[in-house]
Structure formats: C-alpha cells, structure tokens
N, C-alpha and C positions, 0 to 999 in steps of 0.2 A: 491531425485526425482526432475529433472527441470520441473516446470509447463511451459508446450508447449501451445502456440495457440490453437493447435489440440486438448489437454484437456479442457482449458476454455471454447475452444466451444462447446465440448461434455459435461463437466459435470459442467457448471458452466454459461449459455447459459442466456445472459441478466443482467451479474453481471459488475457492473462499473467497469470500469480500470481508470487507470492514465496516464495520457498521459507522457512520457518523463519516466516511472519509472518501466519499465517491467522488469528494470534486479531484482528489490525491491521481486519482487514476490517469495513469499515461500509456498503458499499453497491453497487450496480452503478449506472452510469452511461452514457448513450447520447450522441452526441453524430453529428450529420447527416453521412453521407458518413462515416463509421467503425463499425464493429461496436459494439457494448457494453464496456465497459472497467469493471474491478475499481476502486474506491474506497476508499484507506485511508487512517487516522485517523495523522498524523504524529506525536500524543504520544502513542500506543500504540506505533509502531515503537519509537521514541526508547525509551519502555519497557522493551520485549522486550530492546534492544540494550543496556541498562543490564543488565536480569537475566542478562545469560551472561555477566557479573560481568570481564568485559574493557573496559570501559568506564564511564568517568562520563559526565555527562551533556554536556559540551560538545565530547566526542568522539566520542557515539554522533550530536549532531546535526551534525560535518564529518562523517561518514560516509555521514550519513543523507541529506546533500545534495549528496557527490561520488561517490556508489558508487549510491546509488540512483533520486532525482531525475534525477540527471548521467547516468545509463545509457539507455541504447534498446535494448528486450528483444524489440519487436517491430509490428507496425502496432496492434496492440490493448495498446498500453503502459497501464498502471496510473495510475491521477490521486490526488491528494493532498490532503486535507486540512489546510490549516494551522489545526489545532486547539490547535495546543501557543502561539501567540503572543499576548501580553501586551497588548492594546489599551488 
C-alpha cells in the first residue's frame, strides 16, 4: 500500500510529517488516547540522508537518532520503524 497525501489527509488529518522524507512513509498508525501518527521505515530515512550525499551511513544514522527520534514535533509525533537493524 503507497501512503498518498489523499490518505494522510483522510485518515491521519493533523499528524506531523517530515519534510524532505515522504518517500520514508510506510504506514499510519493509531494508538488509544492520541490521533493517528505517520509511520516511517528508519532505513529508508537513513537512505534518503545518505542520498544528499552529506553523509555516510553512520552519520546519517547519529542524525537520524539525535535530530529526529530526539525531537517532539508535536502531540501527533511520527513513530519509527526499526527496519534497518541486524537481528
């Protein structure tokens, strides 16, 4: 399923996004006692933050864990996927 604008808007109406990281998005997610929140995949961020060619890869993921994890954007903060880790 591609999460479209047209869905965020519909079912997910007030939830933070990320600027520069929409292709990241893999889902909406509800959770009791909070609105719906934005769902994204951590080794697609990690990705994108390699492709603007300013980072490799064990700088894009301090970044990716003190700048965006580390942040509060709002009550309908964004949740994360730890996709990228080596079980």
């Amino acid at each position: 399923m591609v999460v479209t604008e047209e869905l965020i808007h519909e079912y997910a109406e007030g939830a933070i996004l990320l600027d520069g990281l929409e292709e990241a998005i893999i889902g909406i997610v509800e959770e009791f006692g909070a609105g719906p929140r934005i769902l994204y995949s951590t080794s697609k961020i990690v990705s994108i933050l390699k492709e603007s060619g300013m980072m490799d890869e064990g700088e894009a993921l301090e970044y990716f864990y003190y700048n965006i994890v580390g942040g509060f954007f709002g009550n309908q903060n964004p949740v994360f996927l730890s996709d990228h880790l080596d079980y």
